[in-house]
N, CA and C of each residue as an Amber inpcrd file, in Angstrom:
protein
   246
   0.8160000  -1.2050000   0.0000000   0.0000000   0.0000000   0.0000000
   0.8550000   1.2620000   0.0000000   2.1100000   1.1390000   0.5730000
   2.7460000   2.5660000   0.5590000   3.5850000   2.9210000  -0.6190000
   3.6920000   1.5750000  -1.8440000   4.4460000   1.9480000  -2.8410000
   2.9500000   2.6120000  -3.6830000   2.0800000   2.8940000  -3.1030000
   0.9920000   2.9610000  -3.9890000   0.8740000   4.6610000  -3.7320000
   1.7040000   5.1310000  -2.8120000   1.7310000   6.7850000  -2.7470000
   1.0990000   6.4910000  -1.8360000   0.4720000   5.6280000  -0.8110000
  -0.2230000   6.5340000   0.7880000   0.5700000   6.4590000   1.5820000
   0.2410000   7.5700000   2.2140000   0.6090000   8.0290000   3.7980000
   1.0180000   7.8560000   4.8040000  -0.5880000   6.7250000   4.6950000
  -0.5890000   5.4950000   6.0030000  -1.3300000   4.4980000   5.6630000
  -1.1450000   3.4930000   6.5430000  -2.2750000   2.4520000   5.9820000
  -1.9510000   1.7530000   7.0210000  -3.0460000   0.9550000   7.3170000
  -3.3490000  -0.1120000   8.9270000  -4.0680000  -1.7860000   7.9650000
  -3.2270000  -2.7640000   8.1170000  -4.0610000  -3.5300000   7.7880000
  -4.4320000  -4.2440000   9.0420000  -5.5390000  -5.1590000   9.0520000
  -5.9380000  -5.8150000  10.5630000  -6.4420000  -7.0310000   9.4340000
  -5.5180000  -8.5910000  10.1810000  -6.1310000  -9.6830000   9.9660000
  -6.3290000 -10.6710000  11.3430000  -7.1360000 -11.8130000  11.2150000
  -7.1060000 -12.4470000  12.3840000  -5.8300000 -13.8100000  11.8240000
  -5.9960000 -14.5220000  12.9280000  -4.7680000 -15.8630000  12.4130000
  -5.8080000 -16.8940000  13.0440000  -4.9340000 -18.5370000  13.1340000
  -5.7640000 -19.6360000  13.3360000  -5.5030000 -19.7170000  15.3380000
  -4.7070000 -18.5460000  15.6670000  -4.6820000 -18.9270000  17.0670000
  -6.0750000 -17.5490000  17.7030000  -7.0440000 -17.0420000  16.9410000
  -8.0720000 -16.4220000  17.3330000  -7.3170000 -15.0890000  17.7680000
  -6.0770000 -15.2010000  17.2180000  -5.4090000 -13.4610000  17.6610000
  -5.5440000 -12.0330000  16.7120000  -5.7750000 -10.8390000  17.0950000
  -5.6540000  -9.7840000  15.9190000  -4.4300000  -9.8910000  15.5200000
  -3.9210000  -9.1140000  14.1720000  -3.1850000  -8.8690000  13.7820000
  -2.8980000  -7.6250000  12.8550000  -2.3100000  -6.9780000  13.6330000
  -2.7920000  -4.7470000  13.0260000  -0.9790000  -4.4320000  12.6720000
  -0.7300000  -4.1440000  11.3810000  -0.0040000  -3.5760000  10.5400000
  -0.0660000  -2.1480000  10.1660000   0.6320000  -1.5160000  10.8250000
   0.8430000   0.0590000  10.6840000   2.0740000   0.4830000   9.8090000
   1.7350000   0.7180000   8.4110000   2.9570000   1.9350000   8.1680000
   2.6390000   3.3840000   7.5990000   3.4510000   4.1070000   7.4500000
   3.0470000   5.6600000   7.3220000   4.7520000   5.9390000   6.2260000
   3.9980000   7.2990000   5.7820000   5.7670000   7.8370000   5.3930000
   6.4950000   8.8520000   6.2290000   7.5110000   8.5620000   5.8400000
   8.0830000  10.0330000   7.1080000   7.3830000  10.9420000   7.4330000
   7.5660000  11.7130000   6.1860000   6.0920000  12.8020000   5.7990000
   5.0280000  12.6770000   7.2390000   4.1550000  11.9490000   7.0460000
   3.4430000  11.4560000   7.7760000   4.1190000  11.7650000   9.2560000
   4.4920000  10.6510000   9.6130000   4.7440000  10.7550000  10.7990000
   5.3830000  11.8850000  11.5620000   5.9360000  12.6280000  10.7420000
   6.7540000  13.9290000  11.0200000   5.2980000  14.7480000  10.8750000
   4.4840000  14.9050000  10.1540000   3.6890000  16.0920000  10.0650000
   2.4220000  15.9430000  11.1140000   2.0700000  14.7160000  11.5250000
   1.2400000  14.6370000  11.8960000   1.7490000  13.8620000  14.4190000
   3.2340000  13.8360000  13.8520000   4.0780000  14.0260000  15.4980000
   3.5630000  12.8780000  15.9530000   3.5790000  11.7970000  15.0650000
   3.1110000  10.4210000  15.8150000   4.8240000   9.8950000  15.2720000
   4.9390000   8.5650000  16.1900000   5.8820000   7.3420000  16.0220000
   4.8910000   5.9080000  15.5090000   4.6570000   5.4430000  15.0050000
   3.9630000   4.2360000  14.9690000   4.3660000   2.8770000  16.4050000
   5.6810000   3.0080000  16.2830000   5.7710000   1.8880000  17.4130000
   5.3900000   2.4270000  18.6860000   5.0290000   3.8480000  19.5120000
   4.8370000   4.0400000  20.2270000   3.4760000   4.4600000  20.1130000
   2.7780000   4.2890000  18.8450000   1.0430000   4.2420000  19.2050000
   0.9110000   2.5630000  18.9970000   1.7260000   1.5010000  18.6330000
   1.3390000   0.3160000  18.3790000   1.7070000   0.1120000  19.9450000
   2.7460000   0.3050000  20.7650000   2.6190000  -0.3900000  22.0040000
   1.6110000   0.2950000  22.7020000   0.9540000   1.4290000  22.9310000
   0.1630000   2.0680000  23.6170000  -1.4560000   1.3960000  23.5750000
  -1.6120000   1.1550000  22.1570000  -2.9050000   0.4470000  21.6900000
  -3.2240000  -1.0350000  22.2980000  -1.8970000  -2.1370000  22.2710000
  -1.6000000  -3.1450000  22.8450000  -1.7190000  -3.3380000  23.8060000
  -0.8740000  -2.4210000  24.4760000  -0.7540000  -2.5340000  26.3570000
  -2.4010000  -2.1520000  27.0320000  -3.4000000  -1.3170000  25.8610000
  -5.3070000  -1.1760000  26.0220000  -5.6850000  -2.3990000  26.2320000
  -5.3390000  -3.3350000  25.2320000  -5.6550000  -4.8100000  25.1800000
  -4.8880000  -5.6030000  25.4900000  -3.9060000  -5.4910000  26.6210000
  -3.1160000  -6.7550000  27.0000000  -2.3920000  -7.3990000  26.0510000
  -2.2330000  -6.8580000  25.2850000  -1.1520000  -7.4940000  23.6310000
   0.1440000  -7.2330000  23.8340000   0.6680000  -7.2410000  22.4470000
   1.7930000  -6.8660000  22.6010000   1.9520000  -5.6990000  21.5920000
   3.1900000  -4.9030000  21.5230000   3.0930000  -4.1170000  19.9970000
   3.8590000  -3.3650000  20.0050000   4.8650000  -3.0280000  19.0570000
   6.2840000  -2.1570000  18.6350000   6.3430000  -1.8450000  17.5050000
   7.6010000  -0.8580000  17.4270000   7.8720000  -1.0640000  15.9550000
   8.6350000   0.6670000  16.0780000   8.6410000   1.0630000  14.8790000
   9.7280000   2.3760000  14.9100000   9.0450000   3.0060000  14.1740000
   9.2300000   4.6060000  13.8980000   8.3360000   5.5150000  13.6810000
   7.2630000   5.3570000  12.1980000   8.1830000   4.7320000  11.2690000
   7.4280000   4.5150000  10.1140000   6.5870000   3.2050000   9.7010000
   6.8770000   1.8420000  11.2170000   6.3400000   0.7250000  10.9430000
   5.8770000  -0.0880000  12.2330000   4.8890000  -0.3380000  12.0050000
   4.8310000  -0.6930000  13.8210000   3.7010000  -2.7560000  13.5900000
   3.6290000  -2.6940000  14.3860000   2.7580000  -4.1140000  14.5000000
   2.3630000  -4.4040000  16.0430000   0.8480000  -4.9490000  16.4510000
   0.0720000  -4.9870000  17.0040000  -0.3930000  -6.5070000  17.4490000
  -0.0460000  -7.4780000  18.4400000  -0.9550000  -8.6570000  18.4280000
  -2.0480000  -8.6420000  19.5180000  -2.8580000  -9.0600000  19.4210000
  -3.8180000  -9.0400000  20.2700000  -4.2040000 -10.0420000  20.3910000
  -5.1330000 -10.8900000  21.7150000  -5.9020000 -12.2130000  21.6100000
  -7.3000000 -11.4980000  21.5500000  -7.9960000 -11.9050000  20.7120000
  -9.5620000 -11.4960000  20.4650000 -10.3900000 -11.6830000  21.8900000
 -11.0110000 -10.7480000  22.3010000 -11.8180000 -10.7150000  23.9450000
 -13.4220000 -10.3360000  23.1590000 -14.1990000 -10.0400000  24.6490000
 -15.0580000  -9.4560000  24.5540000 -15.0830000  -7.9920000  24.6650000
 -13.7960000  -7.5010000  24.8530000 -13.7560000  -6.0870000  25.3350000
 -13.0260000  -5.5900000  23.9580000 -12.9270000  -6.1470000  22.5870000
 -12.1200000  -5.6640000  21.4590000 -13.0670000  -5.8990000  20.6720000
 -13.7630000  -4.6150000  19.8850000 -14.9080000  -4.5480000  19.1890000
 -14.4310000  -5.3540000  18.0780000 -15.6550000  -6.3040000  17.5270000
 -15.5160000  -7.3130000  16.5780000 -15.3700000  -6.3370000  15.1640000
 -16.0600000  -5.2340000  15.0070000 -16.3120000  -4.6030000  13.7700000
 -14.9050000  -4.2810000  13.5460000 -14.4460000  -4.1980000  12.1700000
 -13.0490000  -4.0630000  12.2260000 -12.9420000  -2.1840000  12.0410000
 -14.0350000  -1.6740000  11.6260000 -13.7230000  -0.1950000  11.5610000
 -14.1400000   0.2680000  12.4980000 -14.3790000  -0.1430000  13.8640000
 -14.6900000   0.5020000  15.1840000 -13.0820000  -0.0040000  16.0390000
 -12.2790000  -0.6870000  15.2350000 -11.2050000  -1.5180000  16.1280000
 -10.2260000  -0.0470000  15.3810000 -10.0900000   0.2700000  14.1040000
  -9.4750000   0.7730000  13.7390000  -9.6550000   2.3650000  14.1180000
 -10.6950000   2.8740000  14.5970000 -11.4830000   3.9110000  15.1690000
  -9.9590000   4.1240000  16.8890000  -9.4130000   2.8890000  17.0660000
  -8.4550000   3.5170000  18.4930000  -7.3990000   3.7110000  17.6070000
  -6.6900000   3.5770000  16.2960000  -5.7720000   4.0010000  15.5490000
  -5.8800000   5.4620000  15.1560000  -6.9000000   5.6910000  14.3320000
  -7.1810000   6.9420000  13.6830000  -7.8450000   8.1070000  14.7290000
């Protein structure tokens, strides 16, 4: 998605162990204009849900175990990113 000219982009898949899986990258640009790090909104989001999550300013990653307290809709999950 980012050789495609965007910004940013979040993908979210699940796996066969019932865990999220949230992919953050941005371009410098981005992250410079808008004063975010990605790995320090991916661990912040994680540590909400007991996950895990890192990464460095332009790339970050997110695991989560699926609860009742992590909205199933995936654009209300992506709603604590944006």
């Amino acid at each position: 998605l980012m050789s495609t000219g965007s910004d940013f982009a979040a993908v979210i898949a699940t796996n066969q162990q019932d865990e999220i899986r949230i992919s953050l990258r941005s371009s410098v640009q981005f992250a410079k204009r808008n004063n975010v790090n990605l790995g320090d909104l991916a661990n912040n989001i994680a540590n909400r849900f007991f996950g895990s999550g890192g990464g460095h300013l332009t790339a970050a990653g997110i695991n989560i175990k699926q609860s009742d307290k992590i909205p199933k809709d995936k654009n209300k999950l992506l709603s604590f990113i944006v």
